[in-house]
N, C-alpha and C positions, 0 to 999 in steps of 0.2 A: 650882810650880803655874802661874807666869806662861809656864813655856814649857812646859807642859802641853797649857796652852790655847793658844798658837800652833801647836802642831802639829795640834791637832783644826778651827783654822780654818784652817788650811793645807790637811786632808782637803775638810772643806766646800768647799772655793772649788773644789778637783781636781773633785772629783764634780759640782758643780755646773756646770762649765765643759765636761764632757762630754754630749751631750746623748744620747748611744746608755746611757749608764748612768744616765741619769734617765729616760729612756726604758721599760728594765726594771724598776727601781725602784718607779716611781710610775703608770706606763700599763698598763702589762702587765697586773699586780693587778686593775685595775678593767673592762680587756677579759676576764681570766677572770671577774671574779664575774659580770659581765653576761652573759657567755655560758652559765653555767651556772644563774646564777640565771633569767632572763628569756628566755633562745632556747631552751638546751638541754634538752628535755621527752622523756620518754619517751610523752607521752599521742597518739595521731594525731589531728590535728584536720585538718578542710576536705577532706577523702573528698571528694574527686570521683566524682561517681555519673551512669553513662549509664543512663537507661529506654529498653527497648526495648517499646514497648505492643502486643501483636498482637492485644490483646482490644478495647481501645477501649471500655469502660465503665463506672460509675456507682463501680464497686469497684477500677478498677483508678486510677482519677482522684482518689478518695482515700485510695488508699494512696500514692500518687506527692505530694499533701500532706505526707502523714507524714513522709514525706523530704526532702522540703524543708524542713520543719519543725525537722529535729535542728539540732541545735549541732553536731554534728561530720561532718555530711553536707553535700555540695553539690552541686544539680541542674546538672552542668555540659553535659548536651548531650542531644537527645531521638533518635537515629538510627530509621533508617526499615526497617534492614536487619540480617542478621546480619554482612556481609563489612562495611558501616560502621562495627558496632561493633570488630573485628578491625582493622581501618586506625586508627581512634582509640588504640588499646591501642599498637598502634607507634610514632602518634604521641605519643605518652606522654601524651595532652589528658584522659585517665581512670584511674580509680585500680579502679571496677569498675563492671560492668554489671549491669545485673537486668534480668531476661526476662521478659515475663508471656506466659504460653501461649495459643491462642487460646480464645475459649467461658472465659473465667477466671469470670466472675460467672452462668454458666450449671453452671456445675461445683459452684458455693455456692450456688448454688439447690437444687440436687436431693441437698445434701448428703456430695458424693465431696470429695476431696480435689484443692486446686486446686495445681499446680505452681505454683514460681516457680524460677527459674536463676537463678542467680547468680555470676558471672565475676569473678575477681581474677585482679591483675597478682601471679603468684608469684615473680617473680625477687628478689623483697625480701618474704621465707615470711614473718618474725616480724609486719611492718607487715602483710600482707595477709590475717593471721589474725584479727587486729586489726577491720580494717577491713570482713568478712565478719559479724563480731559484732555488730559496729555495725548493718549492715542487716538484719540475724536477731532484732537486738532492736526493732528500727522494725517489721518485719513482725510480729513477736506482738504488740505494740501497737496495728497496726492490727486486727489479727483482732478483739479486744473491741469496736473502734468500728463495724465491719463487722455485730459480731451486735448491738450496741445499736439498728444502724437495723434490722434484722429481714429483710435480706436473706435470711439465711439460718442456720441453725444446727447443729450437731452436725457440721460442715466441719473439716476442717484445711487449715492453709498449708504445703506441705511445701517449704522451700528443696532445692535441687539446688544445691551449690557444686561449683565445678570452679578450680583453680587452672592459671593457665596459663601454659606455659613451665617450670612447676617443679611437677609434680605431687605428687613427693615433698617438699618442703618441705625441699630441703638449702640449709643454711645458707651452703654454698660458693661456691652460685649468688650471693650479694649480696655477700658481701666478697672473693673473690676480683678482681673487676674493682676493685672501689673500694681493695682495697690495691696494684694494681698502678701504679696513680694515684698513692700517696704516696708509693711506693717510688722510682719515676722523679721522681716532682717533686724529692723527698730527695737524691737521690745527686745528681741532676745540676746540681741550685741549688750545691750546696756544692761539689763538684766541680772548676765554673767559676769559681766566685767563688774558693775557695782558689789556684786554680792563678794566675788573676794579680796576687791580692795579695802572692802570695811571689816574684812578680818584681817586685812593687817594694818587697816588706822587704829582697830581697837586693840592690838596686842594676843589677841585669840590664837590669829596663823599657829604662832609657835606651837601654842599646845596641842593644837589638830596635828601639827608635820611632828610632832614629837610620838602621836599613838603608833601604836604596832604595824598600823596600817603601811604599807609605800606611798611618797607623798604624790604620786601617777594618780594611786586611786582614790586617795582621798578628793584630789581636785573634780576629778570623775563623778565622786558620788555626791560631787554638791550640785552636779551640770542634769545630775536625773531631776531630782524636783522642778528645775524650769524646762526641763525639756516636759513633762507631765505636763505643767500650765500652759506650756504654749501648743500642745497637743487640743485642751481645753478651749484656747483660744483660737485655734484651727476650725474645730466643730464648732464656734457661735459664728465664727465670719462666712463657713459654709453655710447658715443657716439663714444667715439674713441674706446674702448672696440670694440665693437660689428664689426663698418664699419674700424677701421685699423689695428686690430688685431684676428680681426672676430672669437670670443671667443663668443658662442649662449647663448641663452637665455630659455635654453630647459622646464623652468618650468613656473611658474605666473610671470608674471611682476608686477603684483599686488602685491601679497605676497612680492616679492624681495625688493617690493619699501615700504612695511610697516615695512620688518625688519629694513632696512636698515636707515630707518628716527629715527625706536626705537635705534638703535645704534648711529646716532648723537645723541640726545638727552642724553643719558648716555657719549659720547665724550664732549660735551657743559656742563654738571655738573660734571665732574668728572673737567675740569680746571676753575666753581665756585669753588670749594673743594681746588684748589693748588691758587686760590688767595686768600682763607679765612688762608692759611697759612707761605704767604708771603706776605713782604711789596715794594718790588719792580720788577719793571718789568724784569732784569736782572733776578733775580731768579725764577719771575716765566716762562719766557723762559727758565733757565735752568733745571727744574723740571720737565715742559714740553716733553722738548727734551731728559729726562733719561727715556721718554716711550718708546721707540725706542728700549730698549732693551728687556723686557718682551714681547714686540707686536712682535719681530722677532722672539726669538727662544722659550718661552710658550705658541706660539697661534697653530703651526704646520704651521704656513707660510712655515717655511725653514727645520725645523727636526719633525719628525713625536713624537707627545705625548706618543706611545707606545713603543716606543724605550727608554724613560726617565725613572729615578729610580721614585718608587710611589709618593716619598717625594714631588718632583715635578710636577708630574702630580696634587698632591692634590693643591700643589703652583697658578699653571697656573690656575686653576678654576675662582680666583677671575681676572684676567686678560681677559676683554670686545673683547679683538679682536679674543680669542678661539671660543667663541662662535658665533660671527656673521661672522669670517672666513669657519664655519663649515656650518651653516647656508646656506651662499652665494654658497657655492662650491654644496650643494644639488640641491639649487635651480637654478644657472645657467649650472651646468654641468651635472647632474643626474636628472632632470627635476623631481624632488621628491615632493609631494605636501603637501601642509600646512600645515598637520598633522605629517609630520614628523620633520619641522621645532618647532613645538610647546614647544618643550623642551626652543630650543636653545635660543627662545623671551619671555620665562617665566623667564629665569636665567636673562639676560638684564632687562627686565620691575623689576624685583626685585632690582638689581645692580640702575636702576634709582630711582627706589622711597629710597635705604638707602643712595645713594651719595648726590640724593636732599635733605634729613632728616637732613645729620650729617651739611651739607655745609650750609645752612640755620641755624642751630643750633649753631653752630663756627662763621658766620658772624658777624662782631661788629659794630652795630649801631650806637654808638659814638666814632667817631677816636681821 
């Protein structure tokens, strides 16, 4: 029994001395239930809603209350125009528009039926079906309060919905950008990291960091060949994309294909980074592979970022797949031009030059 239990404190002190296995252990556990318990919602909250008022009166001022009103609506901007509201929709700063026609409370007077339009972002159908219900049930709420003041009676509110960018409501439109996001972050984190932690399980490192070369560039010129393959693997996902899922290409190909290469390149140094912190290749597949959870539900692949408490919103920033998920969904669904992606490749091009900085600065030139 006495060397029973030497052997089981013998495991304890092992585990306990590793910090990447208590790491899994006892962290891990508690980032999934918080993420699922506490971020992860299927419910949409915080609708960004633009009014467009072309009526200007007594009815349309308090329906635009009612809205401001919900819990899961938010007055985020009041445009003056329609090409306004169309540049806000690019700039991603709305989630949807409601139009009010002109003569709206002259139309409720004389008892016809008063239009309202109403514009969702459809490159993401299921949230922006969602999100249309939400302002469908604000509007027949207001109608009762509307005939309580005596405006007018025997009117209807007739919404006009228009989805746009995705009139049909295919689903292909929202996940295919956002898996081409975790496919590239996946292959290419693990890729990098595997390939040079088995130069230094097998003894090789030395000899590389020993040629003439600097060992900067040596690490560099092992990071071109996977950047080549996942280059390779960029044009087969665009291909099936397009011809067998036929998900368009509504914006630059150019642009699509400069963020997209700045995004490997932050995927290729971010697992230099998990091999300057591990020493075998088990671990750094499996460091690798606990990116899988941040790239699903902090990027908006799967739950929309405005539904999440701020805590996490401010979280997901530093996670690579929000923004060139965001990016991609502008550029191939909303056919949005360069200038609106400029945010999303200046956060990236920053994330690559401090992942290149720290991972170069941690690599150890004598093993």
């Amino acid at each position: 029994m006495r060397r029973f239990i030497s052997f089981v404190h013998k495991e304890f002190c092992h585990i306990l001395r590793d910090w990447r296995t208590m790491l899994i252990l006892l962290v891990y556990p508690v980032v999934l239930i918080v993420l699922f318990g506490y971020a992860v919602t299927t419910e949409v909250k915080n609708v960004r809603v633009a009014v467009l008022d072309l009526s200007h009166d007594a009815v349309t001022s308090k329906i635009c209350g009612h809205i401001a009103a919900s819990r899961y609506l938010v007055m985020a901007a009041a445009p003056h125009s329609r090409p306004e509201v169309e540049t806000m929709f690019r700039r991603g700063d709305i989630d949807v528009a409601v139009i009010f026609e002109s003569g709206f409370a002259d139309n409720i007077r004389h008892g016809g039926d008063a239009r309202v339009q109403i514009l969702a972002d459809g490159s993401e159908p299921n949230q922006a079906a969602v999100r249309v219900q939400y302002v469908e049930q604000v509007l027949a709420a207001a109608k009762s309060d509307v005939v309580g003041d005596a405006v007018g009676r025997g009117f209807t509110i007739v919404p006009v919905t228009r989805m746009l960018y995705n009139p049909q409501q295919k689903s292909e439109y929202n996940f295919v950008p956002g898996v081409i996001g975790m496919i590239l972050l996946l292959i290419c984190a693990m890729m990098s990291s595997i390939a040079i932690v088995r130069e230094k399980e097998s003894g090789t490192m030395e000899v590389l960091l020993a040629s003439p070369l600097p060992p900067a560039c040596i690490i560099l010129a092992k990071l071109v060949p996977y950047f080549v393959i996942s280059c390779i693997n960029l044009a087969a996902i665009l291909l099936l994309a397009f011809y067998m899922l036929h998900v368009p290409m509504a914006g630059s190909l150019i642009c699509f294909l400069g963020v997209t290469l700045l995004y490997i390149l932050v995927s290729l140094t971010l697992g230099l980074l998990i091999s300057t912190l591990v020493s075998t290749q088990i671990a750094a597949m499996i460091l690798s592979l606990l990116l899988i959870v941040p790239t699903i539900y902090l990027s908006g692949l799967v739950f929309p970022l405005e539904s999440m408490p701020a805590v996490l919103r401010d979280i997901s920033a530093i996670v690579p797949a929000r923004w060139y998920i965001d990016a991609a969904r502008k550029l191939m669904i909303q056919g949005a031009d360069a200038v609106y992606v400029a945010a999303d490749a200046a956060v990236m091009a920053v994330m690559e030059a401090v992942l290149l900085g720290v991972s170069l600065k941690l690599f150890k030139v004598r093993l």
